[in-house]
TITIZA-102760 format. One record per atom (N, C-alpha, C): residue in three letters; x, y, z. Coordinates in steps of 0.1 Angstrom, whole numbers, plus 2048, in hexadecimal, padded with zeros to 3 digits. Layout:
<pts>
alaXYZ...
</pts>
This chain:
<pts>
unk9EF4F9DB2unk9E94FBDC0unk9DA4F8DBFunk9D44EEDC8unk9CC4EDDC6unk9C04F7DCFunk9BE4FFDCCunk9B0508DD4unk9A5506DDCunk9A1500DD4unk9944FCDDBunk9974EFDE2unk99C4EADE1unk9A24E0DE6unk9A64E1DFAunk9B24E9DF2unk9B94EFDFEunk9AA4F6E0Cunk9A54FDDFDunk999505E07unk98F4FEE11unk98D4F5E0Aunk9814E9E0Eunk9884E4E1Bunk9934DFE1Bunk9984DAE25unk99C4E3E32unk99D4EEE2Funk9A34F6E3Aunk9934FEE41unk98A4FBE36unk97D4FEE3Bunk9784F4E4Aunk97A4E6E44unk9714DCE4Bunk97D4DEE57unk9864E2E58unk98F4E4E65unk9874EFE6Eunk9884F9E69unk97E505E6Eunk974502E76unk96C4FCE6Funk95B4F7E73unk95D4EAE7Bunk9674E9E7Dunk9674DCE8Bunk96D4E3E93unk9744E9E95unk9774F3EA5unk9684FAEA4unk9624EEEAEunk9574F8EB2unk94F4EFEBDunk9464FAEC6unk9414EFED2unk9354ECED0unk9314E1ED5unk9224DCED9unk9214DBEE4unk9134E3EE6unk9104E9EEFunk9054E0EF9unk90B4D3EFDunk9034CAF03unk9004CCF0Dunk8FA4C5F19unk8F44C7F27unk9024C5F2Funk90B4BCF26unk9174B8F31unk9244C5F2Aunk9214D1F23unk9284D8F20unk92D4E2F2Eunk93A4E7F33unk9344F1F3Dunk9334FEF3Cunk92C505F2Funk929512F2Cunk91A50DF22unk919501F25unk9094FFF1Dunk8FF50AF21unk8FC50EF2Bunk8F0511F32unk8F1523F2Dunk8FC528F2Eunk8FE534F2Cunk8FB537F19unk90152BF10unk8FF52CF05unk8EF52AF01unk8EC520F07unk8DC51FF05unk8D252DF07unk8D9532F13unk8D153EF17unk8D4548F0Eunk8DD54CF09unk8E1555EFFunk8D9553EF2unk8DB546EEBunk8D1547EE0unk8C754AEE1unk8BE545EF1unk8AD544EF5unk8AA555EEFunk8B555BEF9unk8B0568EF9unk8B856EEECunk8BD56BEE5unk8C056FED9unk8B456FECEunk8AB564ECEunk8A055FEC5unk896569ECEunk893567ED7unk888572EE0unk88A57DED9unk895585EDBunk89A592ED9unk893596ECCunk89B58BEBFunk899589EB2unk88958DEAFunk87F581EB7unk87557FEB4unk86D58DEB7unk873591EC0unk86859DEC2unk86B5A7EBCunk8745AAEB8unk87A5B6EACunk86F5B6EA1unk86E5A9E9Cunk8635A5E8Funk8565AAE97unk8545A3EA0unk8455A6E9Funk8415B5EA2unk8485B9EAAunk8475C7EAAunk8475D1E9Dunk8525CBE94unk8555D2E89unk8445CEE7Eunk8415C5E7Eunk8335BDE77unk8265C2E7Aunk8295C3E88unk81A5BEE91unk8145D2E96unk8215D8E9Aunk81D5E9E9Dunk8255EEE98unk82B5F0E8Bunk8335F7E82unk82E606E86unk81F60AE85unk819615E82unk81E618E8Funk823614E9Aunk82561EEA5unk835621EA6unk83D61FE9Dunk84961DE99unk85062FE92unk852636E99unk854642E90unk864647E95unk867651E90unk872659E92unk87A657E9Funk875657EA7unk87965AEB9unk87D649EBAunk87963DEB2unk87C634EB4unk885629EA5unk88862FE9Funk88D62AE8Dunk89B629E93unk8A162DE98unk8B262BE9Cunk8B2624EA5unk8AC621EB3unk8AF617EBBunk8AC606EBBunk8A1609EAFunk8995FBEA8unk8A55F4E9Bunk8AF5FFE95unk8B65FCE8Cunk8C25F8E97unk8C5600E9Eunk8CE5FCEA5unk8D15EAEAEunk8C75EAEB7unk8C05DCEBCunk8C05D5EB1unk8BD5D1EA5unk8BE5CBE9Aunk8CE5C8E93unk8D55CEE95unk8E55CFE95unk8E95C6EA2unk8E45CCEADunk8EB5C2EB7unk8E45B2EB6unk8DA5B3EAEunk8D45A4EB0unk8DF59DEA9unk8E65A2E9Aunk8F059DE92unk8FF59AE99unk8FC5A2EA2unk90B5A3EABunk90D598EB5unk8FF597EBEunk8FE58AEC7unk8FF57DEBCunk8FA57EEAFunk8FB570EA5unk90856EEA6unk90E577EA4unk920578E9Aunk926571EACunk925576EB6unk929576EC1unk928565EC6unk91C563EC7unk91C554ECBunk92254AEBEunk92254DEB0unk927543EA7unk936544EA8unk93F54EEADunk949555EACunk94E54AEBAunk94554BEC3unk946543ED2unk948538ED0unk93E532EC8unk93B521EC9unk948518EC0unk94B523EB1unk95C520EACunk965524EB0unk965526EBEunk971529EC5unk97B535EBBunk96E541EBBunk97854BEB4unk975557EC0unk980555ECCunk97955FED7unk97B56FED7unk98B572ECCunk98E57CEC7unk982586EC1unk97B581EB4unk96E583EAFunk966584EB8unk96557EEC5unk95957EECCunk95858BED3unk963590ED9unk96559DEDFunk9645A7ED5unk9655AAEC8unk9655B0EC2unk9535B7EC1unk9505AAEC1unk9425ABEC7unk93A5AEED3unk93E5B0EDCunk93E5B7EE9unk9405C1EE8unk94B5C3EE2unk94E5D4EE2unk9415DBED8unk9415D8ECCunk9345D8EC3unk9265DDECFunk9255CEED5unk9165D2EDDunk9175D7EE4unk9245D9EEEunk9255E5EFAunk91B5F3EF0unk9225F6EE9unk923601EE5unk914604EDCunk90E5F6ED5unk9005F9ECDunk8F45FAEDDunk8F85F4EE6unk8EF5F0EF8unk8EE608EFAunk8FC607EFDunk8FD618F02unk8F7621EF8unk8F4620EEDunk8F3629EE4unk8E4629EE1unk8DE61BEE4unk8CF61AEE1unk8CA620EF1unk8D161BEF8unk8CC624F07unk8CB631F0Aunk8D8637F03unk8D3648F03unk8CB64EEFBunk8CB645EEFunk8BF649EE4unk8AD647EE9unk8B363FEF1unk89F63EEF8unk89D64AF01unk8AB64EF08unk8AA658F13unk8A6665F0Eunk8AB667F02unk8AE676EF9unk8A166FEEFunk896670EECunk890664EE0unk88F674ED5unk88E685EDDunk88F68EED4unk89B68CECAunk8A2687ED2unk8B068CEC8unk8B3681EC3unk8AD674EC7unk8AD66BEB9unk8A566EEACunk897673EAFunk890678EA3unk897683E9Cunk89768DEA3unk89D698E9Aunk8AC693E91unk8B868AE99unk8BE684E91unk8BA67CE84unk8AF673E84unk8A766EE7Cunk8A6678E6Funk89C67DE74unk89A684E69unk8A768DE62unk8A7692E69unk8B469AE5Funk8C068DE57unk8C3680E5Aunk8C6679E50unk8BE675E4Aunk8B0674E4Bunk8A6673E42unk8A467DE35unk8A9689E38unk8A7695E32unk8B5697E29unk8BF691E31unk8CD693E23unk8CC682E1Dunk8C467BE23unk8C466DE17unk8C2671E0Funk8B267BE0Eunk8AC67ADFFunk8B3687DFAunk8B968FDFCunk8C1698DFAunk8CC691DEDunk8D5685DF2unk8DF67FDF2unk8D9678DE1unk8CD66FDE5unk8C466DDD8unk8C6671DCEunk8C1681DCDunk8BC689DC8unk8CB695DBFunk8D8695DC6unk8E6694DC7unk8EC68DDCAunk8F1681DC1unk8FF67ADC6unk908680DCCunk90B68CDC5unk91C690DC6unk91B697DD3unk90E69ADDBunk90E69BDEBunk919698DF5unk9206A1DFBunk924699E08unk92069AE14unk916690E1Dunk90D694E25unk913697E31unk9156A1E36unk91C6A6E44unk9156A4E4Aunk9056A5E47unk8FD69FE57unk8FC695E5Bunk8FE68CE52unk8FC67BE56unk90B679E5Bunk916681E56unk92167FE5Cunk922685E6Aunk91B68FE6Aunk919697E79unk91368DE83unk907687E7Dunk900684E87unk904672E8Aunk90B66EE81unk91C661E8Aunk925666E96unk923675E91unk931679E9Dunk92867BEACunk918680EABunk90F681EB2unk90F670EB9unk90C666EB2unk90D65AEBCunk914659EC0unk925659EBEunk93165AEC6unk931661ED3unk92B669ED0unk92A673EDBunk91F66DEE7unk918663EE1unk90B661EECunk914655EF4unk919648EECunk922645EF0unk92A647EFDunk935650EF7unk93F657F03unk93B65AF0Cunk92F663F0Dunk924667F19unk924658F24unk91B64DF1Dunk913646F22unk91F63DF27unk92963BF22unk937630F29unk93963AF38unk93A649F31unk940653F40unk93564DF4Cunk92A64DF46unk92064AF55unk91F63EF5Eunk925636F55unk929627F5Cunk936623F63unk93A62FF67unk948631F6Dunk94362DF7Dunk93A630F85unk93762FF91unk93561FF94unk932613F8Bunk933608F84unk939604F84unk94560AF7Eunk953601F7Bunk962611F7Eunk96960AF85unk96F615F88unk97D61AF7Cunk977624F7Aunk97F62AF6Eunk97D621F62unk97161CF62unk96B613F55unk97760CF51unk980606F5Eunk98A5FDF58unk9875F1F54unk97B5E8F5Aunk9775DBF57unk9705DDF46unk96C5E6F44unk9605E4F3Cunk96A5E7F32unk9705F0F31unk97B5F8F25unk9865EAF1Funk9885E5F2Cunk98E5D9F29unk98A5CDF21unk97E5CAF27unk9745C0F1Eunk9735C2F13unk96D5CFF0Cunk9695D5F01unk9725DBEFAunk9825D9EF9unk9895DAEF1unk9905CEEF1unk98C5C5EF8unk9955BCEFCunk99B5B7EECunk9985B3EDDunk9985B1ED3unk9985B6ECBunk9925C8ECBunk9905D0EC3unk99D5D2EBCunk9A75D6EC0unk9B65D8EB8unk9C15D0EBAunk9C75CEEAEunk9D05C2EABunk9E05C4EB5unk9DE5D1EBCunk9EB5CDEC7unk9E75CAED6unk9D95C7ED8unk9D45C1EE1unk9D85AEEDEunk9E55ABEE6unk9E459DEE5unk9E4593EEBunk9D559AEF6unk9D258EEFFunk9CA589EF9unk9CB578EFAunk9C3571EF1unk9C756AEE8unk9D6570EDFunk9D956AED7unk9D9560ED1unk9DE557ED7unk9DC549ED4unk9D553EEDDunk9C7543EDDunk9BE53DEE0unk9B5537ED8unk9B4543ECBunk9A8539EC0unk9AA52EEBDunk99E524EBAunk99F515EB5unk9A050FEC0unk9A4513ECEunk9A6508ED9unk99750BEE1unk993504EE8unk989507EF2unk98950CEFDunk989518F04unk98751DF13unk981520F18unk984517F23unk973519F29unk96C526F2Funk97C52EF31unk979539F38unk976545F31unk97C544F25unk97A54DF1Bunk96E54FF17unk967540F12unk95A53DF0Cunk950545F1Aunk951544F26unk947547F2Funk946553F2Eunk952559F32unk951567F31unk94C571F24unk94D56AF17unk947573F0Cunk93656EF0Funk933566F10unk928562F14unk92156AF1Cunk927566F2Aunk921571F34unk91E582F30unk929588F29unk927597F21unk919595F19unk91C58AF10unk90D58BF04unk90158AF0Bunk900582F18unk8F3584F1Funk8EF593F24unk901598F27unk8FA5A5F2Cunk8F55ACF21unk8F85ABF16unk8F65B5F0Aunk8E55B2F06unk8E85A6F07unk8D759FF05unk8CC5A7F0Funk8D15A6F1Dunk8C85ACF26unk8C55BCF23unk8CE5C1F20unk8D15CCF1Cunk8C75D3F11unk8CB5CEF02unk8C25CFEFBunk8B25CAEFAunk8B25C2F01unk8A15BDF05unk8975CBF0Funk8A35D0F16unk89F5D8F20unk89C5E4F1Aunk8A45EAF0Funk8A65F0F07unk89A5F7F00unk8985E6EF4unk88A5E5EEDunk87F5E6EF3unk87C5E3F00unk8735E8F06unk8715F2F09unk8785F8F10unk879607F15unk872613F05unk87A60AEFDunk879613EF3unk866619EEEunk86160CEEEunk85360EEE8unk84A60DEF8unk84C614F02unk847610F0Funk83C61AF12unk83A624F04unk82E632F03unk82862AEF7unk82661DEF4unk81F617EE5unk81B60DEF0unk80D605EE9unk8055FBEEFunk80B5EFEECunk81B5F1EE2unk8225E3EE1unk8275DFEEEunk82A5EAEF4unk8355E8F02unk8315DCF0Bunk8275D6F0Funk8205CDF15unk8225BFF10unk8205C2EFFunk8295B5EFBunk8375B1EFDunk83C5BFEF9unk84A5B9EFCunk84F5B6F06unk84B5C0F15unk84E5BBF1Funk84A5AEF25unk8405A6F1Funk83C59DF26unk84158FF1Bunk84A590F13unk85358BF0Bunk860589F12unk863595F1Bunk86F596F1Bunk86E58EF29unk867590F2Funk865592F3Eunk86A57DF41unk866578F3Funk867566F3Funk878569F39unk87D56CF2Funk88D56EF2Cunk893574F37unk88B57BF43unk89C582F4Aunk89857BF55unk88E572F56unk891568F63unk89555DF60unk892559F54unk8A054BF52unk8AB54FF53unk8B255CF4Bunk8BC55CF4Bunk8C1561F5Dunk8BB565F61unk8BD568F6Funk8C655BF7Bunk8BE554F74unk8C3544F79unk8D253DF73unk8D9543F6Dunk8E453EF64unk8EF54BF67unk8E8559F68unk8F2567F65unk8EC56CF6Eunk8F8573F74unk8F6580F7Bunk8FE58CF75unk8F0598F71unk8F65A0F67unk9005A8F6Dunk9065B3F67unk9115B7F6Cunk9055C4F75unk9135CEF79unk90A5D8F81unk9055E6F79unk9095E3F6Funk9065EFF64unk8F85F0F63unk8F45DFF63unk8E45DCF5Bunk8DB5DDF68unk8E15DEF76unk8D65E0F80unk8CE5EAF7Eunk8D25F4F80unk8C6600F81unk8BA5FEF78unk8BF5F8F6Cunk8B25F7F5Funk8AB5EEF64unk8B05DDF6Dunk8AB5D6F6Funk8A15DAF7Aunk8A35E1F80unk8995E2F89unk8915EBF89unk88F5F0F7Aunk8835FFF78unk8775FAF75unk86F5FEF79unk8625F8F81unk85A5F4F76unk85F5F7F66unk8565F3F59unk8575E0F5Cunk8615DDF5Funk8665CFF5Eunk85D5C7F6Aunk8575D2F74unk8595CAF80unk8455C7F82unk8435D4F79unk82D5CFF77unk82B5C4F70unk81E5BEF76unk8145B0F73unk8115B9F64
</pts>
C-alpha cells in the first residue's frame, strides 16, 4: 500500500474543492467583507496588546483572550467556507455565538471577570508549586462561564422566539445526529455558503463591538473605535445584522465624531 502516495493524492482532491472568490463570484462581496473585518479585528488586538498593554489588567485579561479565540474561529470558519466544509463551518458559529455572549457579559460584570481572574491566577501558581493539585476553582470558575452563557442566550429570547432560530443555527453541526447537511460537503451552495457567512459578519460585528466596549474607560478606546467605525459601514452595505446586534449598534459610543 502505497501511503503517501495514496495520501498525496487524496490531499490535492481536498484542496480543489474550494472557491475563488472573484467579482463574478455570488457570495464574493460577503467573503471579502468577512476577511476585511477579520484582519481589522486581528490588527487591532495587536496593537492594543503592543501599543497600551499597561492599561490592560484583570477586569480585561479574559475578554481579550477570549476575542483572540474568536479571531481563530472566524479563520477556521471562512477556510472551512471557501473548501466547501459547511458542516465545520457551523461548528464555528456555534463556537462564536457562544465566545460573542460570554465576552459581552464579561464587560457587563468586568468585577466578576477580575475577581475570576485572579483567583485562577492564584490556583495556577498554586498548581506550579503542587502538581498533584486538583484545581476546583478553575474548574468552578468554567461552570461560572456556562452560566453567563445560559443567562445571556435567555435574554435574546424577545429576539428570537423561544431562541428557536438561533438554537438552530448554532447547533446546526455541533452533534453527529443532526443530519441536515449531510451530504453537502465538497459540493458548492450557494445558500449554505451565504448564510455561514452572513452569521460570521454578525460574530465579527459582534466582537469588534465587544473589543471596544471593553477598553472604553482607557485612552485606547478612541483608537479602536475609530478603527472599527469605517468596518461597520462597509459592512453595512453588503449585511444587515441580525436583531440581536441592534441595541449595541446603536449605543451612542459608536455613534460620536
Amino acid at each position: 500500500m502505497d501511503i503517501a502516495g495514496e495520501a498525496q493524492t487524496y490531499e490535492r482532491e481536498l484542496l480543489q474543492q474550494r472557491e475563488e472568490y472573484t467579482p463574478e463570484h455570488p457570495n464574493s462581496e460577503l467573503a471579502h467583507h468577512l476577511l476585511t473585518g477579520i484582519s481589522r479585528l486581528d490588527a487591532v488586538v495587536s496593537e492594543m496588546n503592543q501599543r497600551y498593554s499597561s492599561y490592560i489588567d484583570s477586569r480585561h485579561e479574559f475578554q481579550d483572550i477570549f476575542v483572540i479565540k474568536g479571531v481563530n474561529a472566524l479563520e477556521s470558519l471562512y477556510l472551512s467556507v471557501k473548501h466547501r466544509r459547511y458542516d465545520s463551518a457551523y461548528r464555528d458559529v456555534r463556537y462564536l455565538i457562544e465566545t460573542y455572549l460570554l465576552v459581552k457579559h464579561l464587560n457587563e460584570h468586568k468585577i466578576k471577570a477580575s475577581r475570576i481572574h485572579f483567583r485562577q491566577m492564584a490556583e495556577v501558581q498554586e498548581e506550579v508549586e503542587n502538581l498533584s493539585l486538583l484545581s476546583r476553582h478553575r474548574v468552578a470558575s468554567v461552570d461560572e462561564f456556562y452560566d453567563m452563557i445560559r443567562e445571556e442566550k435567555q435574554n435574546y429570547k424577545e429576539f428570537d422566539d423561544g431562541l428557536q432560530t438561533f438554537n438552530f443555527l448554532s447547533n446546526r453541526s455541533a452533534h453527529p445526529h443532526r443530519i441536515a447537511g449531510a451530504r453537502l460537503d465538497g459540493d458548492h451552495v450557494v445558500d449554505e455558503e451565504q448564510q455561514a457567512f452572513e452569521w460570521a459578519l454578525d460574530m465579527v460585528i459582534g466582537l469588534c463591538m465587544e473589543y471596544a466596549k471593553l477598553y472604553a474607560d482607557t485612552p485606547a478606546f478612541e483608537v479602536i473605535r475609530e478603527s472599527f467605525k469605517p468596518l461597520f459601514e462597509a459592512i453595512d452595505e453588503v449585511h444587515e445584522p441580525q436583531s440581536f446586534l441592534e441595541l449595541s449598534l446603536s449605543d451612542p459610543i459608536f455613534a460620536g465624531e
